[in-house]
C-alpha positions in Angstrom: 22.9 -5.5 16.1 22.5 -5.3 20.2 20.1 -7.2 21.3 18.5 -8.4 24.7 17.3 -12.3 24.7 17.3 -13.3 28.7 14.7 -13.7 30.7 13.5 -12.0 34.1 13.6 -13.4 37.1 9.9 -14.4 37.9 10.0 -13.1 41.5 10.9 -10.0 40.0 8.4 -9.8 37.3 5.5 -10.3 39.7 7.1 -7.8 41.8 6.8 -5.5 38.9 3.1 -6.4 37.9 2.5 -4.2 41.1 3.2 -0.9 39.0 1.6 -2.1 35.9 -1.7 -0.1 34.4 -3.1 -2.4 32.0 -5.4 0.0 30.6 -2.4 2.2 28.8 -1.7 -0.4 26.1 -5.6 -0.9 26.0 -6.4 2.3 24.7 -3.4 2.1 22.5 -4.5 -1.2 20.6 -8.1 -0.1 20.4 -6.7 3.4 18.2 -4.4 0.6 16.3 -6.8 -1.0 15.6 -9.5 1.9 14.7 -6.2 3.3 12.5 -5.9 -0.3 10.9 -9.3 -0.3 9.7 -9.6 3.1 8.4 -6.5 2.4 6.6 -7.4 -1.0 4.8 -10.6 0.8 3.7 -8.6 3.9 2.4 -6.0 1.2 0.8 -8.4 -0.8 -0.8 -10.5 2.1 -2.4 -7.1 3.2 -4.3 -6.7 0.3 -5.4 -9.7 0.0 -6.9 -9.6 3.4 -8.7 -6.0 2.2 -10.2 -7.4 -1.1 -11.0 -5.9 -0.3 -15.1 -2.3 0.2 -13.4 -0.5 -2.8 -13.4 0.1 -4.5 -10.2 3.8 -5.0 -10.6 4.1 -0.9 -11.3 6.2 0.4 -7.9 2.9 2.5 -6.5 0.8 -0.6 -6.6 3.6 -2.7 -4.9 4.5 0.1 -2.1 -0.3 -0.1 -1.7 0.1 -3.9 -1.2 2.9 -3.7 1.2 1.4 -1.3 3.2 -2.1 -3.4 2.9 -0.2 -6.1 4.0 1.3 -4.6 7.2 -2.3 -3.5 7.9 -4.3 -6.8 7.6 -1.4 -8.4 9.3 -1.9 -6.1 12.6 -5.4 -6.7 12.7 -4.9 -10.0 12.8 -2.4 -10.1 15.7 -5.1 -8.0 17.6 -8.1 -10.7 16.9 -4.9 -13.7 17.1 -4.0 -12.7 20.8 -7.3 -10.4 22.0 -5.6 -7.3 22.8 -7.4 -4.3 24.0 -10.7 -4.6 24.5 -11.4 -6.9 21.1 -12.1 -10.2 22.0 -10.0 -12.9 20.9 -11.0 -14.8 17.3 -8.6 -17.2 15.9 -11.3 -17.7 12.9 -10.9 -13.7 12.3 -7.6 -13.8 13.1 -7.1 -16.5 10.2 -9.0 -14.5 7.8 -6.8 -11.3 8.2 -3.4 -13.3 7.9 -4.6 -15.0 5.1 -5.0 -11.3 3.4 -1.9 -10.1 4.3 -0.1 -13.4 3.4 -1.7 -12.8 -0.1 1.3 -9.8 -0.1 3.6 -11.6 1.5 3.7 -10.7 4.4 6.5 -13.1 5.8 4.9 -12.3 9.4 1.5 -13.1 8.4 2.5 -16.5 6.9 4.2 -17.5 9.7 1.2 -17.4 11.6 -0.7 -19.2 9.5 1.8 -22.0 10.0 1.3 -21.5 13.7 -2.5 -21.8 13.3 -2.8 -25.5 12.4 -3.7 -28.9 13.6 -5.1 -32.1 13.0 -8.8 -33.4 13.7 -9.9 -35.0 16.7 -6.6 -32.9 18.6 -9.2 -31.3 20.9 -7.6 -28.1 20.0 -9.2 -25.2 18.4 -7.4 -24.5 15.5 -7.9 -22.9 12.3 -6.5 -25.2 9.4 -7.6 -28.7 10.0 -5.4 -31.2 9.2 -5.7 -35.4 9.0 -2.6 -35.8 11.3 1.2 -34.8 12.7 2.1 -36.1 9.6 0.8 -33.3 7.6 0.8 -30.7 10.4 4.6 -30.8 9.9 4.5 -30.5 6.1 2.2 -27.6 6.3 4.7 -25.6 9.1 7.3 -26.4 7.6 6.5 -24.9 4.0 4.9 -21.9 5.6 7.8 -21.5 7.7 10.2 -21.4 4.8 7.8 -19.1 2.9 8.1 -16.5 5.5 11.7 -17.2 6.1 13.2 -16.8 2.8 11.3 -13.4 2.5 13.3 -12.5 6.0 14.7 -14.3 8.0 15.1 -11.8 10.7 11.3 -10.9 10.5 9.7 -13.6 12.7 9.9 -16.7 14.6 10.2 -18.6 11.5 13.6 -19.3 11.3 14.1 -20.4 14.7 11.2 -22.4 15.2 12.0 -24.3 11.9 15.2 -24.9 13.0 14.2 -26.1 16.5 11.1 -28.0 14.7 13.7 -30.2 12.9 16.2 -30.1 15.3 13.6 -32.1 18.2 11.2 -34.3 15.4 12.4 -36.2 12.3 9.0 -35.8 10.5 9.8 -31.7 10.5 13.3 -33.0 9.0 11.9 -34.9 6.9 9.4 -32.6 5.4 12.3 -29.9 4.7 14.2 -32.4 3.0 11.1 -33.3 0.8 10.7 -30.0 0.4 14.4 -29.3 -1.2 13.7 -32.5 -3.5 10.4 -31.0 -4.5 12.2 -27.5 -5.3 14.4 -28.7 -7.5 11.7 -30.8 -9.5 9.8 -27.6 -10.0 13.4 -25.8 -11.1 13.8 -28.7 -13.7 10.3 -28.1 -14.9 11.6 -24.4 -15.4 14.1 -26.0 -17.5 16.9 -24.3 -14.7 20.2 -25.5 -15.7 23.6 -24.8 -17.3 22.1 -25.3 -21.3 19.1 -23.0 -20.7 21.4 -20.1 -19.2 20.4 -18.3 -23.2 16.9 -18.1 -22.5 17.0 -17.5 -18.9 19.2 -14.2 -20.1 16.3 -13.6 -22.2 14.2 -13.8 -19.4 15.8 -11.3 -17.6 16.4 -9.0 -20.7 13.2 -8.8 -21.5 12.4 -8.1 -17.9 14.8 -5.5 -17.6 13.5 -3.4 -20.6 9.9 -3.0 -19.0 11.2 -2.3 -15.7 9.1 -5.0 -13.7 9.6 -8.2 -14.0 7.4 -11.1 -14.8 5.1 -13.4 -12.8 7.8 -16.5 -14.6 10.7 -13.9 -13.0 9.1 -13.7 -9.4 8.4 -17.3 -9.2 11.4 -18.5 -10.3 13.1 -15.4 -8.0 11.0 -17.1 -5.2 12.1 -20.4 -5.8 15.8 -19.8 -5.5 15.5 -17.7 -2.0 13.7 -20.7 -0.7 15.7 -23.5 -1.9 18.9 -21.7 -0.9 17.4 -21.1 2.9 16.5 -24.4 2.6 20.4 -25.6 1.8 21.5 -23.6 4.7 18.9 -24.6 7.3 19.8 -28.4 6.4 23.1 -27.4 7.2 22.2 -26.1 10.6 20.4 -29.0 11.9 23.4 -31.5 10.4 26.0 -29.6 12.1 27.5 -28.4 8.9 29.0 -25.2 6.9 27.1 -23.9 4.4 26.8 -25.8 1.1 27.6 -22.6 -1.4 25.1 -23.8 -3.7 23.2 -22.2 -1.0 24.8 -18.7 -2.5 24.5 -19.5 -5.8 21.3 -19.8 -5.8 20.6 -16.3 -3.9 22.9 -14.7 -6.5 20.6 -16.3 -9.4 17.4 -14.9 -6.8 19.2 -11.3 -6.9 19.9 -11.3 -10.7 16.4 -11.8 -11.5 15.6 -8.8 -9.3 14.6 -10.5 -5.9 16.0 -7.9 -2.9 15.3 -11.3 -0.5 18.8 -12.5 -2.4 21.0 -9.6 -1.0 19.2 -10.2 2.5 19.8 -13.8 2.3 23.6 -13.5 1.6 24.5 -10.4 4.3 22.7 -12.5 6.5 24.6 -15.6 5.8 27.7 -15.1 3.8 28.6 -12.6 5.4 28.1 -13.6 9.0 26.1 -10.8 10.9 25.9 -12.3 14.4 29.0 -9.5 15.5 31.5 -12.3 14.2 32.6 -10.9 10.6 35.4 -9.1 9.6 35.3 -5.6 8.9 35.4 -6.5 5.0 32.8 -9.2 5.5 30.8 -6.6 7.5 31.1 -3.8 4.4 30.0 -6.0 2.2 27.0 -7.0 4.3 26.3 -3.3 4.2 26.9 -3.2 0.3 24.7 -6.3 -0.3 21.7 -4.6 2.3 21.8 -1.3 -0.2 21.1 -3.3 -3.2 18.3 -4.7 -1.3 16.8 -1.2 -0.2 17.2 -0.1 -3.8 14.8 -2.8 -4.5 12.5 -1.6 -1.8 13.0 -4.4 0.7 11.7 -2.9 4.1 14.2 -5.0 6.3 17.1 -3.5 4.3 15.6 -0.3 4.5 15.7 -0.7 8.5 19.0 -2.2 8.8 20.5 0.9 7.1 18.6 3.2 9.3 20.0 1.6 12.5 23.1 1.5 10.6 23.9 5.4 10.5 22.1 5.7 13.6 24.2 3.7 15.4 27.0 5.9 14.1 25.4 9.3 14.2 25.5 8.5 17.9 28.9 7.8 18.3 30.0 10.5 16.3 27.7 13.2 16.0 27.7 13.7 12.7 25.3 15.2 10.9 26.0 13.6 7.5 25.2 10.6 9.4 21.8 12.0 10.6 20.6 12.7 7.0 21.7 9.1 5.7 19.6 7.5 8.3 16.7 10.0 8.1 17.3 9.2 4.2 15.9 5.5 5.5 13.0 6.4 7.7 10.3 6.4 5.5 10.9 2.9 3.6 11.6 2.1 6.9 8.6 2.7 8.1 6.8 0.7 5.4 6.5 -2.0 8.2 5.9 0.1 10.9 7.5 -2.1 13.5 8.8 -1.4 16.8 12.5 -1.1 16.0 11.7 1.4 13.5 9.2 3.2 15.1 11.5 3.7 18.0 14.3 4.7 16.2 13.2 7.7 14.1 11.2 9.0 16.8 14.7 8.8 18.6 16.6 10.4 15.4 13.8 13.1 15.3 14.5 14.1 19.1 18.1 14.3 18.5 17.9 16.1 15.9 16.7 19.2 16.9 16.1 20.6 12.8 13.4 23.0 14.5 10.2 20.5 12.8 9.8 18.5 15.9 6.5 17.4 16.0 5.5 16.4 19.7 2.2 14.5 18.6 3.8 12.4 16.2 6.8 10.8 18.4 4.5 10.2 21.5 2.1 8.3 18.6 5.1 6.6 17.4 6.7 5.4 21.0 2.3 4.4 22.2 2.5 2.3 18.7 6.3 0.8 19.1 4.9 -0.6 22.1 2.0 -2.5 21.4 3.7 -3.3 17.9 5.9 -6.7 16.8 9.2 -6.1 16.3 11.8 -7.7 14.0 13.7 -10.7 16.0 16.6 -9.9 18.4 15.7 -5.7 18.1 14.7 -4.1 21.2 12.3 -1.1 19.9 9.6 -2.2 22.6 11.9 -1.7 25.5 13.6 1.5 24.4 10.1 3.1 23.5 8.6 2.2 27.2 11.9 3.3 28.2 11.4 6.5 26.5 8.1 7.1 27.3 8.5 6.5 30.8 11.0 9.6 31.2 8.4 11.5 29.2 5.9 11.3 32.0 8.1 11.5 34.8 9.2 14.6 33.4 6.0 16.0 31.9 7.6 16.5 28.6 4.3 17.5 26.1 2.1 15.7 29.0 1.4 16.4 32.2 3.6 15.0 35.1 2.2 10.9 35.7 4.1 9.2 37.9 2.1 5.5 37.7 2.2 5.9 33.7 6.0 6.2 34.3 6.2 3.1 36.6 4.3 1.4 34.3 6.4 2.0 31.8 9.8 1.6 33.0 8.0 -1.6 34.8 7.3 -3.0 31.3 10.5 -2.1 29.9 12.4 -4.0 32.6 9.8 -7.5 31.8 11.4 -7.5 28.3 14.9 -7.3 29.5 15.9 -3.8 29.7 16.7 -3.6 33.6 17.6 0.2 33.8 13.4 0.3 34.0 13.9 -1.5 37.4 16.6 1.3 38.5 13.3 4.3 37.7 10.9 2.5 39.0 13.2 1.8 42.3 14.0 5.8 41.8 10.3 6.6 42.5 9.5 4.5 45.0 12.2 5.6 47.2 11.1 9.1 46.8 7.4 8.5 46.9 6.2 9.1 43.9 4.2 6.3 43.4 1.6 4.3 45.5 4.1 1.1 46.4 6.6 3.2 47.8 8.9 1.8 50.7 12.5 1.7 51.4 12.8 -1.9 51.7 10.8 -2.8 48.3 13.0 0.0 46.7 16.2 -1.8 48.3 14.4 -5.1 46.7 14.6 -3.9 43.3 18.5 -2.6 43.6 19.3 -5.8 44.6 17.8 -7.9 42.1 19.7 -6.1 39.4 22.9 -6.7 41.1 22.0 -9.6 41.6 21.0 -10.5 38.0 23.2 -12.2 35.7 23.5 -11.1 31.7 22.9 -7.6 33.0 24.9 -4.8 31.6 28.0 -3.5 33.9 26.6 0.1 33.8 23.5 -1.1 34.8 25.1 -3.0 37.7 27.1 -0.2 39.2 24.3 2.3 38.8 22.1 0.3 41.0 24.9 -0.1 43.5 25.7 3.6 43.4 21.6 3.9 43.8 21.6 1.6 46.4 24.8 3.0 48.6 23.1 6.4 48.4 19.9 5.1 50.1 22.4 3.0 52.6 23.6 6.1 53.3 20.7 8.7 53.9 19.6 6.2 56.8 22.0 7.7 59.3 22.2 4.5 60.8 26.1 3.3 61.8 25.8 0.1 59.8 23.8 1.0 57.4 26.3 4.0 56.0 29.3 1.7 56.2 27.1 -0.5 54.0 26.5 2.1 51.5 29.6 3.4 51.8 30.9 -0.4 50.5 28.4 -0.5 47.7 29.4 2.8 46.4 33.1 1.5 46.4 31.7 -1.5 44.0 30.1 0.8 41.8 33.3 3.3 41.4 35.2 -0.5 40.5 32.8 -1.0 38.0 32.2 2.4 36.6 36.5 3.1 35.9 36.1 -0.2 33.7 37.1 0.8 30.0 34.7 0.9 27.3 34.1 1.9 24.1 30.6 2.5 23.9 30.4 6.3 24.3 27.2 6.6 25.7 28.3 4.1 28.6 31.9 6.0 29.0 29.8 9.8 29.3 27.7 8.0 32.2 30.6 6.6 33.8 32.7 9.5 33.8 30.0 11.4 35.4 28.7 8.9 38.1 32.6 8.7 39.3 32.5 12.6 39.7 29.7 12.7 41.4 31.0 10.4 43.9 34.3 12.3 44.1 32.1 15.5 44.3 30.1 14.1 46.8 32.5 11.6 48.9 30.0 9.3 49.0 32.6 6.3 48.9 35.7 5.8 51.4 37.8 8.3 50.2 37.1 11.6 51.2 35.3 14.4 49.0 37.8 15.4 46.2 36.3 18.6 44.0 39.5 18.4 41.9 39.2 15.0 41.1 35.5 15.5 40.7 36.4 18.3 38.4 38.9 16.3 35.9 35.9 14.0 35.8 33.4 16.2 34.7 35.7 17.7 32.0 36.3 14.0 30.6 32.3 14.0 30.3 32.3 17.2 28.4 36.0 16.1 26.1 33.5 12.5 25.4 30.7 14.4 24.6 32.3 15.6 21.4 31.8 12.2 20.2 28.5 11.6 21.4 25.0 13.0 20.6 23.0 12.7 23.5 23.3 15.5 25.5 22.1 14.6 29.0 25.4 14.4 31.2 27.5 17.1 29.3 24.8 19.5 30.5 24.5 18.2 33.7 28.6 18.4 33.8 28.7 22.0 32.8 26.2 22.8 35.8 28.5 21.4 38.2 31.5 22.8 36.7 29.7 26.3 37.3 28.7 25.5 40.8 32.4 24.6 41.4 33.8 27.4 40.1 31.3 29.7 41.6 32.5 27.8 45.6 36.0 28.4 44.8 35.4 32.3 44.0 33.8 32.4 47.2 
């Protein structure tokens, strides 16, 4: 999966804090948190009305994850005083510890991050006697919520960095593995009791749920397997493949954590696997959302998003809208985003305005699964909403805002709109020079995408240009040569090849670079958008391309 992991220049960020209206997330976390509430209540009160259903049975499981996500927002809210709550660790605590109680692998991550030891001068929550024990404490909570998902949190890095930089975190991991596989020989776990283990799981299978010696057990495999591999991390080595053994025993005793653990690990999805590494992956993440795992359930969602796309296909679209839902259990920002996004492409005729401008406002203020970018694309998104006045009215300072935010965590076409506005006035900051300022720094920027780069060349050129000043248009003229360079570079991501073939027609059409204007050219170009677009959903350029098709057809009939 893409994601976006450098950081912005802090010149430019403070730059950016000019365009900022703090009061639009505000709002936002204050109905969260309202919503949160309500929720719980509503959650808790069916509970208790099904109090004779067993808690295992699948209805009670979907009411405790979705109790879970609940307690766990509120918590963040009091954890980090957004909105207008004021911050309270000792609420904060209380509402992690709730949604921990469901596992929540979010949730018990925090509560590893709120500890410390007396006399620290620090106010945390869970009082400790020393470093000693603070370490122990992380570390098992840190393993707790990593063997759920690693991808969910922090967890897994911050373990791995933990023991990486002090022993005593090494040390308590190691301790931990030793005191795992006590606890497995209490269970009786080995080669002679694979009869009644088979049992076990027999007897598990014919009531359909399994039993609280199944989960535990389930539980203890994921963990001691994460912590097999994360030893190996830290030591520099390959994975030990008892690691995998014990997630297949996890996944035969019906724990979806198993398949997660060995896509993410056997099978190597960091963009390095082979094509039969990466459908098995896929295979191993469908066993895990037929066991109701809510990562899974995301992954597959992106999955045939990705490739409804890049293709068009509708079969595509009703795979991944087959995901949104479970998706949705944990109503994170990746997920949020992206079947607000399917639902705009869509177009099935049950659009429902209200609902995708309340799922980009939530996106935004929501956590997000680590290395997804949900928070960006929805601020993205929402910006071009109220620049355009789609189902709003026209707000040019909520658009800065949001394409301001948007380029803070990493996404720097936000920079390229906000530079858009205030070189034609939109907003209050508005000046050539701080619009030539915010170009620049793109260019300027490393780890930035190449059609970023040459659209904020082509930008800046343009405004070079209009200045009617000698030097100035020679300049602009020089920067959009750069960006045509950079725009005829090959790719294969068709969204990227539709833009590029119609920036470099609009320069031909134009003859805003050195050579001269070229309407055939500029023609051939806008045909290549419209050939691309048969492989490519959204449908942005292709109409702009058939408009100036028409208008140059319609100036060589007259």
């Amino acid at each position: 999966m893409e994601f976006v992991d450098h950081q912005v220049d802090v010149k430019l960020v403070a730059m950016l804090a000019g365009y900022q209206v703090h009061q639009f997330e505000r709002f936002i976390y204050d109905e969260v948190k309202n919503r949160s509430l309500k929720l719980i209540e509503e959650l808790l009160r069916q509970s208790e009305q099904s109090q004779q259903v067993d808690e295992s049975s699948p209805n009670q499981c979907y009411h405790s994850i979705l109790l879970s996500y609940q307690y766990y927002n509120l918590g963040r809210i009091y954890h980090f005083g957004y909105g207008s709550t004021t911050k309270d660790l000792s609420q904060a605590w209380k509402c992690y510890k709730y949604a921990a109680q469901y596992h929540h692998p979010n949730a018990i991550y925090q509560l590893g991050k709120l500890c410390g030891y007396h006399g620290c001068g620090y106010p945390f929550i869970k009082q400790l006697k020393n470093q000693h024990q603070v370490a122990i404490y992380q570390v098992r909570k840190f393993v707790s919520s990593a063997s759920i998902n690693p991808w969910s949190c922090q967890a897994d890095y911050e373990l791995t960095n933990q023991c990486k930089r002090h022993k005593i975190y090494y040390n308590a991991l190691f301790n931990l593995k030793m005191s795992h596989l006590r606890l497995l020989s209490v269970h009786k776990d080995d080669e002679e009791s694979k009869d009644s283990k088979d049992k076990m799981i027999n007897v598990s299978n014919s009531n359909n749920e399994p039993n609280v010696t199944t989960v535990k057990l389930s539980t203890l495999y994921c963990q001691l397997g994460y912590i097999i591999v994360k030893l190996n991390h830290v030591n520099g080595e390959n994975i030990d493949v008892t690691a995998y053994q014990y997630f297949t025993k996890a996944t035969k005793l019906g724990n979806p954590c198993g398949y997660i653990h060995l896509a993410i690990w056997k099978h190597s999805l960091d963009g390095s696997a082979s094509m039969a590494d990466s459908e098995q992956a896929h295979h191993l993440f469908n066993k895990a959302d037929q066991l109701g795992h809510p990562q899974a359930s995301f992954y597959l969602l992106y999955y045939y998003y990705t490739r409804f796309i890049s293709t068009a296909s509708d079969r595509y679209a009703d795979l991944a809208a087959a995901h949104t839902d479970r998706a949705l259990t944990f109503p994170f920002a990746s997920p949020l985003y992206y079947t607000t996004s399917l639902s705009l492409l869509r177009e099935t005729g049950n659009l429902d305005p209200n609902q995708c401008l309340s799922n980009l406002k939530v996106s935004i203020v929501s956590d997000d699964y680590v290395h997804q970018n949900g928070v960006g694309l929805s601020y993205l998104t929402l910006g071009f909403i109220y620049k355009k006045g789609e189902w709003v009215k026209v707000d040019y300072s909520v658009a800065a805002h949001c394409f301001s935010r948007a380029a803070v965590v990493g996404h720097y076409q936000g920079i390229i709109e906000v530079a858009k506005l205030v070189e034609k006035g939109k907003i209050a900051i508005a000046d050539v020079h701080t619009a030539i300022q915010l170009y620049r720094s793109v260019i300027d920027s490393t780890n930035v995408p190449n059609q970023t780069q040459a659209m904020a060349m082509k930008r800046l050129g343009q405004l070079y240009i209009k200045m009617k000043i000698t030097a100035s248009h020679h300049r602009g003229k020089d920067w959009i040569a750069q960006a045509l360079t950079k725009f005829e570079r090959d790719t294969f991501d068709p969204q990227a090849k539709c833009c590029a073939f119609y920036q470099i027609a609009r320069i031909h059409h134009k003859g805003l670079g050195h050579d001269p204007k070229d309407l055939l050219k500029a023609a051939s170009y806008y045909h290549k958008v419209l050939a691309c677009s048969h492989h490519y959903q959204y449908p942005t350029y292709p109409v702009k391309a058939k408009l100036k098709l028409k208008e140059l057809e319609k100036g060589a009939t007259n």
